[in-house]
ZAMARGU-4260 file (C-alpha; in steps of 0.2 Angstrom, whole numbers, plus 5000, padded with zeros to 4 digits):
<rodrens>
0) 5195/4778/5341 | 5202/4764/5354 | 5194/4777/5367 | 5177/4779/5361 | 5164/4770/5370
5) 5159/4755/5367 | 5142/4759/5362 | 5146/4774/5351 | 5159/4758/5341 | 5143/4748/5339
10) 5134/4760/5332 | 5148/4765/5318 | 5151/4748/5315 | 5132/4744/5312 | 5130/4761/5301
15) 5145/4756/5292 | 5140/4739/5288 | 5125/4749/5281 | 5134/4758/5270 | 5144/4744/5264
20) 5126/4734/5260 | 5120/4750/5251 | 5137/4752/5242 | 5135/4734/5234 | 5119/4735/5230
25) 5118/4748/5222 | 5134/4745/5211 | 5123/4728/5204 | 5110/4742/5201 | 5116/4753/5192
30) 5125/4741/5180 | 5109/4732/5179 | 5097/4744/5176 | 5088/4745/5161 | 5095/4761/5152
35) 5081/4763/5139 | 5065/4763/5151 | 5077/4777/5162 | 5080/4788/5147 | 5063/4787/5143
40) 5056/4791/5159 | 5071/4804/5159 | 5059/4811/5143 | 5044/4813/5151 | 5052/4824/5165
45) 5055/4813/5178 | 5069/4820/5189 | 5077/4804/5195 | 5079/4798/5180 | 5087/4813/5173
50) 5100/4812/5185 | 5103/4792/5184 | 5103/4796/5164 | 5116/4808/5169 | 5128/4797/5182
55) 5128/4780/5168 | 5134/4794/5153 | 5149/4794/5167 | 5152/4776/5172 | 5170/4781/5179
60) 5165/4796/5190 | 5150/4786/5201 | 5161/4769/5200 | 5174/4779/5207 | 5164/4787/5221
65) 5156/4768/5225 | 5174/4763/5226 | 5181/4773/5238 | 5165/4772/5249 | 5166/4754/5248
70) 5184/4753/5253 | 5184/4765/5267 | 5167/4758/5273 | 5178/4740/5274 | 5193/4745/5280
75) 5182/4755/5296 | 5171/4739/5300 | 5188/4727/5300 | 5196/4742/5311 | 5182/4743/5322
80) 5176/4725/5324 | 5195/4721/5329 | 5196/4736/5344 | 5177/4730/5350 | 5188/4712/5350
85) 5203/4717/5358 | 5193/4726/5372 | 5182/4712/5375 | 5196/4704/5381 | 5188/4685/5375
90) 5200/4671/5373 | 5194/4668/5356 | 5188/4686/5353 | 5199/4690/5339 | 5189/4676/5328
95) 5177/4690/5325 | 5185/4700/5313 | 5194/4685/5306 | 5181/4673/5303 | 5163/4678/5309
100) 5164/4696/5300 | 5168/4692/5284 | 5154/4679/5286 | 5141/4690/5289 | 5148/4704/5278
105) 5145/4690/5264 | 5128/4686/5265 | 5120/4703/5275 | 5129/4717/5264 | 5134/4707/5249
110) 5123/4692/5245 | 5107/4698/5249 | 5108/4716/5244 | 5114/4712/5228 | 5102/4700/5225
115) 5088/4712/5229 | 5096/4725/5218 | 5097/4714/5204 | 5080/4708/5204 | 5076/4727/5208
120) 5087/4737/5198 | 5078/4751/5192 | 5072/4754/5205 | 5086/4756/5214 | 5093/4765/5206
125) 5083/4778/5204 | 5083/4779/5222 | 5101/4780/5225 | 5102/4793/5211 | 5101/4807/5221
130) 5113/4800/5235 | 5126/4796/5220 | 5127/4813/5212 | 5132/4818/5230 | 5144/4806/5231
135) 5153/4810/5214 | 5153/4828/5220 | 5161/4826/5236 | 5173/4814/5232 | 5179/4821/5213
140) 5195/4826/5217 | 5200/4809/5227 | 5191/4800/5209 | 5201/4810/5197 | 5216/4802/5206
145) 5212/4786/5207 | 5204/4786/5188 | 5222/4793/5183 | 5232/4781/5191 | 5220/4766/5186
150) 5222/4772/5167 | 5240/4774/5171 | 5243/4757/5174 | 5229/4752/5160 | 5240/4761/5146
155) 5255/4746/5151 | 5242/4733/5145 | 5236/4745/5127 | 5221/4753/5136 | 5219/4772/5130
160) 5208/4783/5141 | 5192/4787/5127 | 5194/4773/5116 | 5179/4760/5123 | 5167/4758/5116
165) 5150/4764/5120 | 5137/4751/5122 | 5122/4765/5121 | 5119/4758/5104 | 5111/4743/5100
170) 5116/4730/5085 | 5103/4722/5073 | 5106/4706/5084 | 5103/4713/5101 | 5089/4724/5095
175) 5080/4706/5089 | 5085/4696/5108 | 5076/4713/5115 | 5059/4712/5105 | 5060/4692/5108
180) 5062/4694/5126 | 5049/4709/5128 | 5036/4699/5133 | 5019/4704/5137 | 5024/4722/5136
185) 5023/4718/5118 | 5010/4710/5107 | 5014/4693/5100 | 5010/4701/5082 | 5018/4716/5085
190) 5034/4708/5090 | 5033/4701/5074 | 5033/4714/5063 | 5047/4720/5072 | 5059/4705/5070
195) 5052/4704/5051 | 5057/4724/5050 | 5074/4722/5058 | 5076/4704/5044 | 5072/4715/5030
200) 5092/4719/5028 | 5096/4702/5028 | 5082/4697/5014 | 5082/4701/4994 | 5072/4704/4980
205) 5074/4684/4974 | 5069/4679/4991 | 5050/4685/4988 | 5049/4687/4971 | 5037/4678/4958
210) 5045/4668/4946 | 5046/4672/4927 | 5035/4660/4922 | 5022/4664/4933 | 5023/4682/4927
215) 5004/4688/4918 | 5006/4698/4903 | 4998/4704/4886 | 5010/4694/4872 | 5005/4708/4856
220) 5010/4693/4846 | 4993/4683/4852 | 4979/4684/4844 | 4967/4699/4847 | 4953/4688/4853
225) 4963/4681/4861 | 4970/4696/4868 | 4954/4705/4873 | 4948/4690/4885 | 4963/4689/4894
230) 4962/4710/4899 | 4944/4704/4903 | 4947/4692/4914 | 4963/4698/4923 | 4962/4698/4941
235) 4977/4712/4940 | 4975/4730/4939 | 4993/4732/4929 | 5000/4722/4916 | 5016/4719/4907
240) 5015/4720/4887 | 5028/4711/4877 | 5032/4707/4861 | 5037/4688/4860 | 5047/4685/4876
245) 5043/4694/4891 | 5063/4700/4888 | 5055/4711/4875 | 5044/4722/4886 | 5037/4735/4878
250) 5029/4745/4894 | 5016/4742/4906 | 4997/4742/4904 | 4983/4750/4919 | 4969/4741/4917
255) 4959/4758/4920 | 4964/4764/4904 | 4957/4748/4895 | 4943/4749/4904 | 4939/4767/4895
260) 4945/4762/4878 | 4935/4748/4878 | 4918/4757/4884 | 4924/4769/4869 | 4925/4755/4859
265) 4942/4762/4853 | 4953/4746/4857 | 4965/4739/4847 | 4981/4732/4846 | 4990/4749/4840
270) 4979/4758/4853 | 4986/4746/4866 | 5003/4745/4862 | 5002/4765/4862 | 4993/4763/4881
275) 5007/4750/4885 | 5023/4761/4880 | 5017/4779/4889 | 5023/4768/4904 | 5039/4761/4904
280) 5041/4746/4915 | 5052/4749/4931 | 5067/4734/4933 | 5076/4730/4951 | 5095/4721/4952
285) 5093/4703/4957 | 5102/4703/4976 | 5094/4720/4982 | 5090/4720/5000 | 5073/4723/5004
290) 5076/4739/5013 | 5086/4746/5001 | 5070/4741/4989 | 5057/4748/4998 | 5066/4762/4998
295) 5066/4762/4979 | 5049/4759/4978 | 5045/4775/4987 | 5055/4785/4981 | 5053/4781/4961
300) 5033/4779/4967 | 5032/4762/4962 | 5021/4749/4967 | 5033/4734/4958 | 5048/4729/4948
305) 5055/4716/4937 | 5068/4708/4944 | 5084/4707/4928 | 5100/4696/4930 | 5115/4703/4926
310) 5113/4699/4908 | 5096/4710/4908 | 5085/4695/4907 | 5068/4695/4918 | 5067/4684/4932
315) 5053/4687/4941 | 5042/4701/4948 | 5043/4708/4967 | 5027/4719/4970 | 5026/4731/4986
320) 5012/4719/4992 | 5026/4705/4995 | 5037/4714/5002 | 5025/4721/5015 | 5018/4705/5018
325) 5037/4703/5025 | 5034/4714/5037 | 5015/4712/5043 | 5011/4694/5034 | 5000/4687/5024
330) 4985/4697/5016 | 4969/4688/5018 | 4950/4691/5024 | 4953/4681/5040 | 4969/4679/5049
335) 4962/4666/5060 | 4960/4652/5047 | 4971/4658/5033 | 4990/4652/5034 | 4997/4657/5017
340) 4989/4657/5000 | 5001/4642/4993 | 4997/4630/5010 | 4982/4618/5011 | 4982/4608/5027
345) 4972/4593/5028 | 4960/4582/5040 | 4974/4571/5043 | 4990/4585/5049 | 4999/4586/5033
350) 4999/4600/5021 | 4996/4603/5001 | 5008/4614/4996 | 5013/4624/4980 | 5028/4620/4979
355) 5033/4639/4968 | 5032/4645/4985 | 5048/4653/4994 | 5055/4643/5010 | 5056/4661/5018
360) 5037/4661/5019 | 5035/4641/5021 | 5047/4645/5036 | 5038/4659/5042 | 5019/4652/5041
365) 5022/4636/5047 | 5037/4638/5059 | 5049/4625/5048 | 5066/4628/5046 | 5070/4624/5028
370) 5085/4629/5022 | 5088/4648/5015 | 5105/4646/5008 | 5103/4639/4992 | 5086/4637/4983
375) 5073/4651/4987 | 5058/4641/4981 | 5052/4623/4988 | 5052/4617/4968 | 5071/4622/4966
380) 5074/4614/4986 | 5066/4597/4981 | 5076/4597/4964 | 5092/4601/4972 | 5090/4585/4982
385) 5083/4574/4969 | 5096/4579/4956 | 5081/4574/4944 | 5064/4580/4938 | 5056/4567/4949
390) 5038/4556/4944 | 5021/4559/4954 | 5021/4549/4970 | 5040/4553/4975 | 5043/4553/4992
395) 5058/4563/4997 | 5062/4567/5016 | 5072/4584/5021 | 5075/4587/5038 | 5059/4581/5049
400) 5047/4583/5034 | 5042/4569/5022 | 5039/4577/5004 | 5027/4568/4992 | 5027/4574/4973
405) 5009/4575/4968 | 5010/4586/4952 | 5026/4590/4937 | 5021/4602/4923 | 5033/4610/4914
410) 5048/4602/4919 | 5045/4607/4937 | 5038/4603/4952 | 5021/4609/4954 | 5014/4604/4970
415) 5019/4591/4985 | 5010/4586/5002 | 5023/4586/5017 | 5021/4578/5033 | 5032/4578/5048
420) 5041/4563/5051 | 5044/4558/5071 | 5061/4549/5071 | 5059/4533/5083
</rodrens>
């Protein structure tokens, strides 16, 4: 090499430079590039990406190749710039390799290509596939070396060859940061549905069910008039039917069936109860996770469930509707206007809320952050805080929300007005 001429030394120390520059880069590539958009092109038949698809299953093989490319590329500029020094036969020409070479080795074929490759990943890589799966074929013997000698000296430190472990899948966690960060590739809406799909696990049945006491049902204890004008007037197309307590169901009613009876004019209250137990009423575990739930639901075909305690009792109800409203939100005739069916928000900013409804949804359809922990309803958070069944016109502050008690019935809080309180 000291003997070639001086031109054909430029020349190899330019091209090796090049490689050096291409080396980096495309190492920040390939570890940067997006892996599910490449296996997906990879599944429409697209070449490259078959073969990038391939090298990133084998991390060690093409990081192997890039290696030894990198260090023989190195060691070839450092040797080169030094003779082109030597023969220049400057005073100071030795500061090339030693100072000025590493300097522009820094920015021209570290910095800057690695910058590029970075903000360009995929596509860098996909055009350094080809040139890769070259590399790992030429230089496999020289990488199996080097990979047994590197897990050789990794056993000393408890590292076995096979045990890592592969990041290919994605946790519950980073699935919700990569819908979050989708941007405009995805709908606002549709990402979500998404986060509400992947927060299913972490929801239960108490979270959205309706309270006991707000639970419709036909009591066969009532009276029979006044039995009739409550299936007359139902808003529901299936009801509960008890006999004194709603712990005492008997089964369930489908308004349908009423309907016919009562055209017939055969209605009564043996003919109903006889309807009510050709049904028998479907009962969900309080804590079940609302995956595990919908589930349930399809697979019993069910459209909703009491929710029992351990000690059997009813709790509430959690409908099919509720828990798809998880998922998609609120059912209403007009998005645009409609926030929740528990929330009224007034002229003046604030908001009159029911305060049966859950913190989930209040959270949810307002964008609050009330706590989750403890009480699921607004009632039960309030009254956790107060200690007390409180008088309208309390005024309780949680967080950056200022609760004013507007109606008690029942030894509960019915409905409040919140409004956000801007600390000074």
């Amino acid at each position: 090499m000291e003997d070639a001429p001086t031109l054909i030394l430029l020349i190899a120390l330019g091209v090796l430079l090049l490689v050096v520059a291409f080396s980096s880069g495309t190492e920040v590539a390939m570890l940067s590039v997006n892996r599910f958009r490449i296996r997906s092109r990879a599944e429409r038949g697209e070449r490259s990406a078959k073969v990038l698809e391939g090298l990133l299953a084998k991390p060690d093989d093409w990081l192997g190749a890039n290696l030894i490319v990198l260090t023989l590329a190195s060691a070839g500029v450092t040797t080169i710039a030094t003779i082109l020094a030597v023969r220049s036969g400057h005073r100071y020409a030795l500061l090339l390799p030693t100072l000025l070479l590493p300097t522009l080795m820094l920015v021209f074929c570290e910095l800057a290509p690695k910058i590029f490759a970075a903000v360009h990943a995929d596509r860098v890589a996909l055009g350094a596939a080809w040139t890769y799966r070259a590399l790992v074929m030429l230089s496999r013997p020289g990488v199996s070396l080097a990979n047994w000698a590197a897990y050789g000296l990794l056993r000393i430190f408890g590292v076995v060859q096979g045990h890592s472990r592969s990041d290919s899948n994605l946790s519950a966690d980073e699935l919700r940061t990569v819908v979050a960060e989708s941007g405009p590739l995805v709908p606002q809406r549709h990402r979500q549905m998404l986060l509400s799909i992947l927060d299913l696990e972490r929801a239960t049945v108490n979270d959205i069910m309706i309270p006991r006491q707000e639970i419709a049902g036909i009591d066969l204890e009532d009276d029979w008039d006044q039995i009739l004008g409550q299936l007359r007037s139902t808003p529901h197309t299936r009801l509960p039917v008890y006999q004194g307590d709603i712990d005492n169901m008997i089964g369930l009613l489908h308004m349908k069936r009423v309907a016919q009876e009562l055209a017939r004019g055969t209605l009564d209250r043996d003919r109903l109860e006889e309807i009510a137990r050709g049904r028998e009423p479907y009962f969900v575990p309080e804590g079940a996770s609302l995956t595990v739930q919908l589930a349930n639901f399809q697979r019993n075909r069910r459209r909703f469930g009491f929710v029992v305690d351990e000690y059997g009792d009813v709790m509430g109800l959690v409908t099919l509707e509720d828990l798809l409203e998880e998922i998609v939100g609120e059912f209403t005739s007009d998005p645009a206007t409609a926030t929740h069916r528990d929330i009224l928000r007034e002229p003046s900013g604030s908001y009159i809320i029911n305060a049966s409804a859950t913190n989930r949804a209040l959270n949810r359809a307002l964008g609050w952050s009330l706590p989750t922990d403890g009480p699921k309803t607004l009632n039960g958070l309030l009254l956790e805080q107060l200690e007390t069944i409180p008088a309208a016109g309390t005024v309780l502050r949680v967080g950056t929300h200022e609760f004013e008690v507007l109606q008690i019935a029942d030894n509960a809080i019915r409905t409040v007005r919140v409004r956000e309180v801007k600390d000074a």
